[in-house]
C-alpha positions in Angstrom: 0.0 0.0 0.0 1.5 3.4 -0.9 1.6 6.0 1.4 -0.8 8.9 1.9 2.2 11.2 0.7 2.6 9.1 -2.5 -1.3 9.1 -3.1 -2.2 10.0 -6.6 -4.4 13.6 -6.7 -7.0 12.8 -9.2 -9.4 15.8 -10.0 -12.5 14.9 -12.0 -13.2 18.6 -13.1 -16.6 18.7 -13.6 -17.8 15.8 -12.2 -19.6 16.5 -8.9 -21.1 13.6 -7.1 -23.8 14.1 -4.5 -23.9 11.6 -1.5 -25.1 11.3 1.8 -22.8 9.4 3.9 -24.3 8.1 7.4 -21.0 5.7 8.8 -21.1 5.2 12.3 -18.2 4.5 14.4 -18.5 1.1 14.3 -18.7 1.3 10.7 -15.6 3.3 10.2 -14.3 0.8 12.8 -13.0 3.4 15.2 -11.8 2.9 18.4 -13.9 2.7 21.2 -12.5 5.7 23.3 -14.8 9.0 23.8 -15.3 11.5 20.4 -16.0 8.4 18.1 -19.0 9.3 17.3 -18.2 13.3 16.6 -15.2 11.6 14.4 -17.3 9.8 12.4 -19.7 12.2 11.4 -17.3 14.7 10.7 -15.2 11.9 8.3 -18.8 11.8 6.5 -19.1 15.2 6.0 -15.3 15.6 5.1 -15.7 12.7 2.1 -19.0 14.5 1.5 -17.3 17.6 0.4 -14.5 15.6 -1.2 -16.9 13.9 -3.4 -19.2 17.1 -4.4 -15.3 18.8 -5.7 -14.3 15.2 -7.4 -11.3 15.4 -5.6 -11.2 11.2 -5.3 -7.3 11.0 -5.5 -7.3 13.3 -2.0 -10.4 11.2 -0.2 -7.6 9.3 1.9 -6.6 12.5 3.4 -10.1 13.2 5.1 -8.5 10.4 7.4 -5.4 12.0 9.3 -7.5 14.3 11.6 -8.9 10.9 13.0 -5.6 9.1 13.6 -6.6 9.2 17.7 -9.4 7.4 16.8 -7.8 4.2 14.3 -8.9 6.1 11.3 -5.8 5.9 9.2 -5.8 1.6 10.3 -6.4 0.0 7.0 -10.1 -1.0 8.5 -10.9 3.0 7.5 -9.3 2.8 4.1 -11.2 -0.5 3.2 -14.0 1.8 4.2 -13.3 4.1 2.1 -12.8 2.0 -1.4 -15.9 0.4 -0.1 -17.9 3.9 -0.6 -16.4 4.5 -3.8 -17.9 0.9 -4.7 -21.1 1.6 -3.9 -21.5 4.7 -5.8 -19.8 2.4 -9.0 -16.0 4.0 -8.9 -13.3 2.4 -9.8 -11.2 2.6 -6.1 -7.7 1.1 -8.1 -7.7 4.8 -9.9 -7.2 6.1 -6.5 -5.4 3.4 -4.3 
């Protein structure tokens, strides 16, 4: 796995892509200490605006803030390429 630092910056100009995210905690898979849940709703609204810019080669870096609460563990990055999935990207472009 590359390292945030070597991440590609993709930036689909143009392409804005509208999505709700609702993760929980447990579903980022953060770790059980107090703040998870503030963490976790502000990763969803930090790949929210990530996604309405089309910056997908930065949506790693929403991540970093969150390090207190396991969120750069690769159980966070699975859950990231697992949101790109769902709304039918391609996450090799951006790994």
């Amino acid at each position: 796995m590359t390292t945030q630092a070597e991440q590609p910056k993709v930036h689909l100009q143009g392409i804005k892509i509208k999505a709700k995210i609702n993760l929980t905690a447990d579903d980022w898979q953060l770790y059980s200490i107090p703040g998870r849940d503030t963490a976790a709703r502000r990763m969803n609204r930090a790949m929210e605006r990530k996604l309405a810019k089309g910056e997908l080669g930065s949506l790693l870096d929403i991540l970093e803030p969150y390090s207190k609460w396991g969120a750069c563990d690769s159980e966070s990055y699975h859950t990231v390429y697992a949101v790109l999935r769902r709304l039918g990207l391609d996450d090799e472009k951006f790994a």
